[in-house]
C-alpha positions, 0 to 999 in steps of 0.5 A: 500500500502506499504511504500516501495517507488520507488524514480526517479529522471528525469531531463536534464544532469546538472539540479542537480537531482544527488545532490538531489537524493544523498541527498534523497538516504541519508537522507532515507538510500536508494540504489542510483542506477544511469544510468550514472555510470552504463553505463560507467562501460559498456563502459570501458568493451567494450559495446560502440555500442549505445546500452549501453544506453538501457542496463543500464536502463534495469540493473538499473532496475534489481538492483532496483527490488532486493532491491524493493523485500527486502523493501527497498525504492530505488532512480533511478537516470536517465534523463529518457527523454521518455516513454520506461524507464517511463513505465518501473519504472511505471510497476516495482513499480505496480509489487513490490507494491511500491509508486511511486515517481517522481521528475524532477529537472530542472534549469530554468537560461540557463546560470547556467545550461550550466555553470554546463554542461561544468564545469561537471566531466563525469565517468572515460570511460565516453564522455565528455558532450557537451552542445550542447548534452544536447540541443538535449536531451532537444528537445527529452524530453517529459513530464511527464503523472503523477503528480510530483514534479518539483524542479527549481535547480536554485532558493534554495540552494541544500540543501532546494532543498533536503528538499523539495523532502523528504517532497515530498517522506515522505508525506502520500499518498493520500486516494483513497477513500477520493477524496483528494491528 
């Protein structure tokens, strides 16, 4: 398999996957691609219909696949909260032969968390994030289906938080045929 990998960040708004994935797209010299800023462009050039949503994951997902097809290990910043965009990064990484690499960052103090969501910057065109917004993504979040790596963005600083994901995205893969992971 190759080494290119496909890095996606998944997790809650405010769970801190934006720190850990700017750290990671750093440390690894890798395109960032993140949903929010995407979709913001959209709504500053007039697409604010409900579908804009959609549309960025899909031009996330173009964007990665050009870098995936040059080698180039690239980091999806996104909530990612259902299957449909899932299947998505699944089938792109199956399709240009990367690894995928998943990691949810969550923030298990409710009260840190929502103190982050308020304290929040959004893109320039962007709504303002409600905590309450985020309470209803929280009920809509399904779990994942294939192992990963959890991160508590509450319990280390970020940048343990950092070298705990590049741990995770630079460790070998696992021999199929060992029956080892």
């Amino acid at each position: 398999m190759s080494r290119t990998r496909l890095i996606v960040m998944t997790g809650l708004p405010g769970a801190g996957k934006s720190t850990v994935a700017e750290g990671i797209a750093r440390a690894l010299h890798a395109p960032i691609l993140a949903v929010d800023p995407i979709e913001a462009a959209m709504w500053r050039g007039g697409l604010q219909d409900g579908l804009s949503g959609v549309a960025a994951y899909v031009v996330a997902a173009g964007l990665a696949d050009a870098q995936l097809a040059l080698g180039i290990t690239t980091v999806i910043d996104a909530v990612n909260p259902v299957e449909a965009p899932r299947a998505m990064w699944r089938e792109l990484a199956a399709r240009r032969d990367a690894r995928l690499m998943i990691i949810e960052c969550v923030c298990g103090d409710e009260a840190v968390h929502r103190a982050r969501v308020e304290a929040r910057e959004t893109p320039p065109g962007w709504p303002p994030l409600t905590w309450s917004r985020v309470q209803q993504r929280r009920a809509e979040f399904e779990p994942w289906r294939e192992p990963h790596l959890v991160l508590d963005t509450c319990s280390v600083s970020p940048d343990e938080l950092i070298q705990q994901a590049l741990d995770h995205v630079t460790a070998p893969a696992a021999d199929p045929h060992s029956g080892r992971r």
